[in-house]
C-alpha positions as a Markdown table, in Angstrom:
| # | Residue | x | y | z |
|---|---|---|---|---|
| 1 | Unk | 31.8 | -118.2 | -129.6 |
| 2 | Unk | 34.1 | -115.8 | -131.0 |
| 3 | Unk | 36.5 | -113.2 | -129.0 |
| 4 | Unk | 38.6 | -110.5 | -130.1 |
| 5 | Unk | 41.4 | -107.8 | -128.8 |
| 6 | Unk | 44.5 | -106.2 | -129.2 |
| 7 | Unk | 47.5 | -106.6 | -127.6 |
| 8 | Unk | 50.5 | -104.1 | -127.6 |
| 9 | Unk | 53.9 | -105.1 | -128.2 |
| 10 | Unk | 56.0 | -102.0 | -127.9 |
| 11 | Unk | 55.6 | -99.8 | -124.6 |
| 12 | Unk | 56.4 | -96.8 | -125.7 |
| 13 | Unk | 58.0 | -96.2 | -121.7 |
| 14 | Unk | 60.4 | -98.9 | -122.8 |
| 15 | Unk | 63.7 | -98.5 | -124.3 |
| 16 | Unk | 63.9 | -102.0 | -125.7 |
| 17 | Unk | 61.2 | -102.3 | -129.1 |
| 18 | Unk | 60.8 | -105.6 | -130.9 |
| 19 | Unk | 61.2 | -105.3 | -134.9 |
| 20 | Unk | 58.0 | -106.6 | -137.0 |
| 21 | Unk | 60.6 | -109.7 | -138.1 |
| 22 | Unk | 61.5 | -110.7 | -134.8 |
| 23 | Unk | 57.8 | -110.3 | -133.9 |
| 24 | Unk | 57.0 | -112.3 | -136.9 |
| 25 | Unk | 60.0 | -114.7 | -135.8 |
| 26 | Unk | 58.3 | -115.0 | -132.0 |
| 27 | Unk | 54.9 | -116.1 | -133.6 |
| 28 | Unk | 56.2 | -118.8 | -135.4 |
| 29 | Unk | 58.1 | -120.0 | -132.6 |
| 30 | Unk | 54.9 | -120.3 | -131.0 |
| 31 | Unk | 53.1 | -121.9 | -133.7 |
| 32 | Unk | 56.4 | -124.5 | -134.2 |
| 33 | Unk | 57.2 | -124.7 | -130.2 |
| 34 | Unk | 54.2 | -124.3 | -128.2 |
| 35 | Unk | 55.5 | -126.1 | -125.4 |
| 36 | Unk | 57.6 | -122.9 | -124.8 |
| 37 | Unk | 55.1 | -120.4 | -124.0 |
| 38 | Unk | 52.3 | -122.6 | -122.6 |
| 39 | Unk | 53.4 | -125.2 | -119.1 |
| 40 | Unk | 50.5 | -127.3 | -119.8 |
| 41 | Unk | 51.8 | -128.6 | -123.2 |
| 42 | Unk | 53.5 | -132.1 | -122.6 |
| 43 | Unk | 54.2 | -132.7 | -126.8 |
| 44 | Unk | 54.6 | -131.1 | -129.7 |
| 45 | Unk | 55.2 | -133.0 | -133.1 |
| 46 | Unk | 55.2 | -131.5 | -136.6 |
| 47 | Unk | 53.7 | -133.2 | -139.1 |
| 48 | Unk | 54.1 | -131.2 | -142.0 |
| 49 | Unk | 56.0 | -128.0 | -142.7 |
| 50 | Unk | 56.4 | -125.2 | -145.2 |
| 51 | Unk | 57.1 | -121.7 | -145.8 |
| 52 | Unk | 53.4 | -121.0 | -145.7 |
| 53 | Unk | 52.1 | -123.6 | -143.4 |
| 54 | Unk | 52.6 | -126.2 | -140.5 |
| 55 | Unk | 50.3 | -129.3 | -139.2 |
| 56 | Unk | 51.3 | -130.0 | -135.9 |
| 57 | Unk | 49.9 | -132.4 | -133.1 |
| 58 | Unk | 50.1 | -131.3 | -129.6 |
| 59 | Unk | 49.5 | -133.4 | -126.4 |
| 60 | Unk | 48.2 | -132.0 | -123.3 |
| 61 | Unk | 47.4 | -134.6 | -120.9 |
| 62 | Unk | 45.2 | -137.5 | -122.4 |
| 63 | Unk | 44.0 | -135.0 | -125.3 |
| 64 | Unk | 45.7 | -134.6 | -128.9 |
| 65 | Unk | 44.7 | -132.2 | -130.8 |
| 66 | Unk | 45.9 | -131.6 | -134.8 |
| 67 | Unk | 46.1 | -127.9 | -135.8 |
| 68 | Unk | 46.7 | -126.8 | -139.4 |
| 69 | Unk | 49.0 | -123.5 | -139.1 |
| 70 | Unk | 48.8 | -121.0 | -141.8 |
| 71 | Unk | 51.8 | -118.3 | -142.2 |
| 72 | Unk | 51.7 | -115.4 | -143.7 |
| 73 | Unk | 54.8 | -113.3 | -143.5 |
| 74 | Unk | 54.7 | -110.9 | -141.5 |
| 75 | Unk | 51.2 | -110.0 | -141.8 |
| 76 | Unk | 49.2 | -113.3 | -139.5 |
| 77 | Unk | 49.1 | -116.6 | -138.4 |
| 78 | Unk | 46.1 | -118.5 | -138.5 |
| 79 | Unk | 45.2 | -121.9 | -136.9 |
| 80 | Unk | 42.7 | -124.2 | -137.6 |
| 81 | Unk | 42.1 | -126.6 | -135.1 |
| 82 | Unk | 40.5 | -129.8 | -136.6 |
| 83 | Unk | 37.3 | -130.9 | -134.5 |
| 84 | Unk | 37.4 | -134.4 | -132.8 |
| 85 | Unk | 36.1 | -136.1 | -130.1 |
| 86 | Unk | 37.9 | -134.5 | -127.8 |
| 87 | Unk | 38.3 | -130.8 | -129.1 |
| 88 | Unk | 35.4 | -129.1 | -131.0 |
| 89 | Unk | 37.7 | -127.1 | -133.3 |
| 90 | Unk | 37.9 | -123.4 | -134.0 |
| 91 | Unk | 40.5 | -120.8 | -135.6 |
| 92 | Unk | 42.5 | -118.2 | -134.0 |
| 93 | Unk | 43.7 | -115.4 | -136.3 |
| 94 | Unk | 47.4 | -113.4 | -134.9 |
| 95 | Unk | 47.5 | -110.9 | -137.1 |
| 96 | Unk | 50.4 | -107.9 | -136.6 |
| 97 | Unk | 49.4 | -104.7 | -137.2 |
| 98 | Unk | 51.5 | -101.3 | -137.1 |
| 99 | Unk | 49.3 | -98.3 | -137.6 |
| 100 | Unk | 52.7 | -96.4 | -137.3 |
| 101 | Unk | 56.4 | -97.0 | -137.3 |
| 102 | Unk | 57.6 | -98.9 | -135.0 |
| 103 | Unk | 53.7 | -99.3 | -132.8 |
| 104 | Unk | 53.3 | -103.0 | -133.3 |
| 105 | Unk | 50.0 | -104.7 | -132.2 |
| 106 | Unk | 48.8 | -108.1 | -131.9 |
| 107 | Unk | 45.0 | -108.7 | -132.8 |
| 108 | Unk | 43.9 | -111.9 | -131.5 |
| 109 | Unk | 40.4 | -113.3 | -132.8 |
| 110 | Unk | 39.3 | -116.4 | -131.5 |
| 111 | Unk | 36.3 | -118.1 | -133.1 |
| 112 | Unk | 34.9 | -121.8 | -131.8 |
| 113 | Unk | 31.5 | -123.1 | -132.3 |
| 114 | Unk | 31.1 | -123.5 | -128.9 |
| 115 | Unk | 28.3 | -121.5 | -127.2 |
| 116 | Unk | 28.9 | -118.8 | -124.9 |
| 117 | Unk | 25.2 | -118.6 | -123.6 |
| 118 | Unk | 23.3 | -121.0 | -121.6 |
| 119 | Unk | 24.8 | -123.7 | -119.8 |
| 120 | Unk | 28.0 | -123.4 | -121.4 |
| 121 | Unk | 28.3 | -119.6 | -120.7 |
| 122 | Unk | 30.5 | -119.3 | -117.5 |
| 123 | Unk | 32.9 | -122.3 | -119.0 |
| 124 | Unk | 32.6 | -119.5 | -122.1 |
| 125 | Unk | 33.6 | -116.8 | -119.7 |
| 126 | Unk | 36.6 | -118.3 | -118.0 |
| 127 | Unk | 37.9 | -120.0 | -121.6 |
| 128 | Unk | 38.3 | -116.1 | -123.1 |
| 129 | Unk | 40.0 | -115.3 | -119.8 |
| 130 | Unk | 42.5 | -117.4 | -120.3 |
| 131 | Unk | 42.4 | -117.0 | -124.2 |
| 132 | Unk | 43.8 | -113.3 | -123.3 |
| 133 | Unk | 45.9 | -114.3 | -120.6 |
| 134 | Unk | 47.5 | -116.7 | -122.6 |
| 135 | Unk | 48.0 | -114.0 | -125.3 |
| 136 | Unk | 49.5 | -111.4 | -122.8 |
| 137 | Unk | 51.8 | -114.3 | -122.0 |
| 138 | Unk | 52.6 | -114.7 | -125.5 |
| 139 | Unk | 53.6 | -111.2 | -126.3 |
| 140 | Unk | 55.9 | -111.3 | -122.9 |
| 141 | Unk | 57.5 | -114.6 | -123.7 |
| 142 | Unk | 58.5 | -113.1 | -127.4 |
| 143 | Unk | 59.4 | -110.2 | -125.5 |
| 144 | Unk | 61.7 | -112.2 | -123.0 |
| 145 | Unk | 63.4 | -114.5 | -126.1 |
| 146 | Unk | 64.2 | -111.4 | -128.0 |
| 147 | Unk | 65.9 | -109.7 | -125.0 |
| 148 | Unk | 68.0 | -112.9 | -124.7 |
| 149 | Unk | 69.0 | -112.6 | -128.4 |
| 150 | Unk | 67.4 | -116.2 | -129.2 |
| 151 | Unk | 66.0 | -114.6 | -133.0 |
| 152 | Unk | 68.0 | -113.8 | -136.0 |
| 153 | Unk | 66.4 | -109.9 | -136.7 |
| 154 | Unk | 67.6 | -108.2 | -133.9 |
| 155 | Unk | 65.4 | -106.0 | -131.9 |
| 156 | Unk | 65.8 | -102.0 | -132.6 |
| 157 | Unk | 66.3 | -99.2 | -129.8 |
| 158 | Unk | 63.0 | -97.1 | -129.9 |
């Protein structure tokens, strides 16, 4: 199963624009702190950590799950969810992308090996639901964190 779309970070209507680096500095947070934009998290622990990577375990409920986190500077994130017997794995790519100054975007592209057709296809349907409205959520909470002055680049008046 594999989903995709785009998700707008500065409104142009808004005075207050996020930077790329405190963008960049909001995905990380996610990647290093999921527990802060997602209530059904109970633990996060970090494994492993570099400049250019994380391996984290996260709880939720009676399932762990062990993600390999690559960074990429300002460009993407990408997760890799190792398979077990509780999760069947996948990736998820957040990459940034500006087509002009100051018009930041976040493309979200999901990819499981999970079917979307047959029986699993409504499960399929309601999963990239809340794959988008998670990411909506994501973009607000960055958003929210900036406003409060909680990263180091500071956001720029548009």
């Amino acid at each position: 199963m594999q989903l995709e779309h785009l998700v707008a970070v500065n409104d142009p209507s808004n005075d207050f624009s996020l930077s790329r680096a405190t963008l960049w500095q909001g995905l990380v947070l996610r990647a290093e702190a999921p527990d802060l934009f997602m209530a059904h998290v109970d633990s996060v622990e970090v494994i492993e950590r570099s400049d250019i990577h994380l391996l984290r375990k996260i709880t939720i409920g009676a399932m762990q799950i062990q993600d390999r986190i690559h960074l990429v500077n300002e460009l993407h994130v990408r997760y890799d969810t190792e398979p077990s017997d509780q999760h069947a794995g996948g990736t998820l790519l957040m990459k940034i992308e500006e087509p002009e100054s100051n018009m930041l975007f976040v493309r979200f592209h999901y990819q499981t090996p999970m079917d979307d057709q047959g029986e699993e296809e409504e499960y399929a349907k309601f999963l990239k639901a809340a794959w988008q409205q998670t990411d909506l959520e994501t973009i607000r909470k960055i958003r929210e964190l900036a406003a409060e002055g909680r990263f180091d680049a500071p956001a720029t008046p548009a």
